[in-house]
C-alpha positions in Angstrom: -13.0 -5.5 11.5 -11.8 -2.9 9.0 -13.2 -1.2 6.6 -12.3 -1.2 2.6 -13.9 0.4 0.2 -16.5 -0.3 -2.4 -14.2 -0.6 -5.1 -11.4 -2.9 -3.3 -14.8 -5.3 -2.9 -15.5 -5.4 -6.3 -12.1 -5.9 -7.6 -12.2 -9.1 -5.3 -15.0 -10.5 -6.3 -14.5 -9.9 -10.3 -11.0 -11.6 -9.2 -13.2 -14.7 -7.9 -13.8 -17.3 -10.9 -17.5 -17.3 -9.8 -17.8 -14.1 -10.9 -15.8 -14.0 -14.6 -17.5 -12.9 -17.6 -20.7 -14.6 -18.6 -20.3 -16.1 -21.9 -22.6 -13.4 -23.6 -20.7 -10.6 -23.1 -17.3 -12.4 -23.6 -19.1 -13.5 -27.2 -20.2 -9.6 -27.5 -16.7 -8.5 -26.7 -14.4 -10.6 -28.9 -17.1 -11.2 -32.2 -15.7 -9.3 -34.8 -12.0 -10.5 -34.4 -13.7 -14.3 -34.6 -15.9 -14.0 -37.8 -13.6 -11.4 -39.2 -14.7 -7.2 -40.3 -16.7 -8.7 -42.9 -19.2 -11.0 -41.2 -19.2 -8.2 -38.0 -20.2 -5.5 -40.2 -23.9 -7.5 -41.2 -24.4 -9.3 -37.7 -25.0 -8.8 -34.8 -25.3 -11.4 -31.7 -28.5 -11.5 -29.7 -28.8 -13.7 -27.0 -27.3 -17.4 -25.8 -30.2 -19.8 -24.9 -29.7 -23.3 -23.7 -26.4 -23.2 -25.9 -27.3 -21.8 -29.1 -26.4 -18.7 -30.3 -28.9 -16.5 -32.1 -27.3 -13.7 -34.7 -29.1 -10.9 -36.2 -28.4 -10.6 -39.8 -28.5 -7.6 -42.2 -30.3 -9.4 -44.9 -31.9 -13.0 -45.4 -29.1 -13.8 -47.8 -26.4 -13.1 -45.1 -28.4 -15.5 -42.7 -28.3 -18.2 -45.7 -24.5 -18.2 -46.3 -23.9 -18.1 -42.6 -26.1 -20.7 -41.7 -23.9 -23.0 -44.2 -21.2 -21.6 -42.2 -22.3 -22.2 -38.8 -20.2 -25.3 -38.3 -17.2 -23.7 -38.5 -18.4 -20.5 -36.8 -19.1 -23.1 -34.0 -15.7 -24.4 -33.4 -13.9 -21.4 -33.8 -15.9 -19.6 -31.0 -15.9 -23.0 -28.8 -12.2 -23.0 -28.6 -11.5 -19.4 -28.9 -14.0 -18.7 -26.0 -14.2 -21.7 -24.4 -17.9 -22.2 -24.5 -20.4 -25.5 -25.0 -22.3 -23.8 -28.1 -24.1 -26.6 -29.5 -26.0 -24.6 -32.8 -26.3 -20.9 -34.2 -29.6 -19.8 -35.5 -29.2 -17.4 -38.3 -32.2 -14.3 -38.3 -32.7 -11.2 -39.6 -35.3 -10.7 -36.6 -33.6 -8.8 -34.6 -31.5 -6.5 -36.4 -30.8 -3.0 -36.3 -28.7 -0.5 -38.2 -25.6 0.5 -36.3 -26.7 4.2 -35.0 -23.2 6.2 -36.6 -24.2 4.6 -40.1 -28.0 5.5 -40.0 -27.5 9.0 -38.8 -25.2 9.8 -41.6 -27.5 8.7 -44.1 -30.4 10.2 -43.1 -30.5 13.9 -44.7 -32.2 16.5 -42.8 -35.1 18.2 -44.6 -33.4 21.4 -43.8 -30.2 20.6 -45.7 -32.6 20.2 -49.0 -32.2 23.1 -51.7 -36.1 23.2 -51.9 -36.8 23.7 -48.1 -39.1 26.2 -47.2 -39.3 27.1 -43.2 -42.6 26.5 -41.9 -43.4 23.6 -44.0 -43.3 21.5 -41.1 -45.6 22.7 -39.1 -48.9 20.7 -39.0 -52.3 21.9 -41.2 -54.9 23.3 -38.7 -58.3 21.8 -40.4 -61.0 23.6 -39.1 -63.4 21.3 -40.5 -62.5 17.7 -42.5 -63.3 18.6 -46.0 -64.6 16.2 -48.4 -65.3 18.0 -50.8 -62.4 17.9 -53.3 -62.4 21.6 -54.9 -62.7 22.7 -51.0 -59.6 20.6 -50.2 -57.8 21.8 -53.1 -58.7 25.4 -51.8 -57.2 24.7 -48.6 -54.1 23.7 -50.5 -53.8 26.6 -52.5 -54.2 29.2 -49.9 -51.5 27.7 -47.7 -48.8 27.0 -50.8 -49.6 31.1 -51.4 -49.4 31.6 -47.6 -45.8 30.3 -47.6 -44.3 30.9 -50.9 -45.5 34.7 -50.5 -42.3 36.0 -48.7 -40.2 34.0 -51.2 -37.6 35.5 -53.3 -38.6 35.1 -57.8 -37.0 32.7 -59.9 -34.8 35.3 -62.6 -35.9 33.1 -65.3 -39.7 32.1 -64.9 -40.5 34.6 -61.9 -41.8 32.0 -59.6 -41.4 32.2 -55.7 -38.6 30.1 -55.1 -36.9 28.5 -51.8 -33.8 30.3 -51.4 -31.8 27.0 -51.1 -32.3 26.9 -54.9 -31.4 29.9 -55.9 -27.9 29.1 -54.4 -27.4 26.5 -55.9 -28.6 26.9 -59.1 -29.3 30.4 -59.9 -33.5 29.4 -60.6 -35.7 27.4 -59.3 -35.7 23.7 -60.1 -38.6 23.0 -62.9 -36.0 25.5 -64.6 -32.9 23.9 -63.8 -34.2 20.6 -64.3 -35.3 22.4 -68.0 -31.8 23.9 -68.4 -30.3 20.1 -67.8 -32.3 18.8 -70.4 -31.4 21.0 -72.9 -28.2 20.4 -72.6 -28.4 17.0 -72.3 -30.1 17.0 -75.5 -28.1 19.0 -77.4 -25.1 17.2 -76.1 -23.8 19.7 -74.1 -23.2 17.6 -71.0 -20.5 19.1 -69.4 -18.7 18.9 -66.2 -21.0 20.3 -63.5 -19.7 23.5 -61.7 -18.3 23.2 -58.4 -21.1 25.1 -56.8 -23.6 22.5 -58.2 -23.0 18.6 -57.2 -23.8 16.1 -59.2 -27.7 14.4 -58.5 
């Protein structure tokens, strides 16, 4: 008796027609070239039960146009894949936002102009307060706490976040002032390049 190795095995045995792709993953592997960028972009296949496919769907309205689809969706992935599919059940239960996509939109709060370091860290209470002036208190002294180290605002001499200062040379209830002003006296201009458009 000799002896192969692992990987000789399993080359044989993926070679053996009990042991081809499952429908599933062979659905999984060739959706987006059967329903076309479009219709791949805002589903997403979930399972195969008893012959019916169930798709995730971005929206409720994508779920409704496909579902009017679905006869059509049917034969083309019968005879492209071979399968018995025998209904697909449109749902937005189920979906979730491609990972690349959701990490580009999501902004840090670091990246924000008006970040100040330390504002995440959690309040330490040492007693709930329900008293409102003692809450408001509490409030006060950490807003001085953190804005104390804070570099002044040239125009109103408020403690501002550095972040603003960069990129608008005072804080914001001043640049936010400044816009208007202009706005109003029809000065609206093209932005500098060191200040993008909100």
């Amino acid at each position: 008796m000799s002896l192969k190795s692992i990987n000789n095995i399993l080359s044989v045995l993926e070679t053996q027609s009990k042991w081809q792709e499952q429908p599933f993953p062979q659905l999984l592997k060739h959706w987006s070239e059967i329903v076309g960028a479009a219709v791949a972009a805002h589903t997403q296949p979930v399972s195969v039960q008893r012959d019916v496919l169930r798709v995730a769907t971005s929206s409720a309205a994508w779920a409704q146009n496909l579902t009017f689809e679905r006869k059509r969706l049917l034969l083309k992935l019968n005879d492209k894949l071979s399968l018995s599919l025998v209904d697909i059940h449109f749902s937005t239960a189920g979906w979730q936002r491609p990972k690349e996509k959701l990490a580009k939109e999501q902004i840090s709060a670091r990246e924000h102009p008006s970040y100040v370091g330390g504002a995440d860290s959690p309040c330490k209470l040492t007693a709930p307060a329900f008293d409102a002036n003692a809450t408001f208190q509490h409030w006060a002294k950490r807003v001085q706490a953190r804005s104390h180290s804070l570099p002044l605002c040239p125009a109103c001499h408020s403690p501002t976040p550095l972040g603003e200062l960069q990129r608008w040379q005072v804080c914001s209830i001043c640049a936010a002032k400044q816009f208007d002003s202009r706005f109003q006296l029809g000065e609206v201009q093209k932005l500098p390049p060191s200040v993008p458009p909100c």
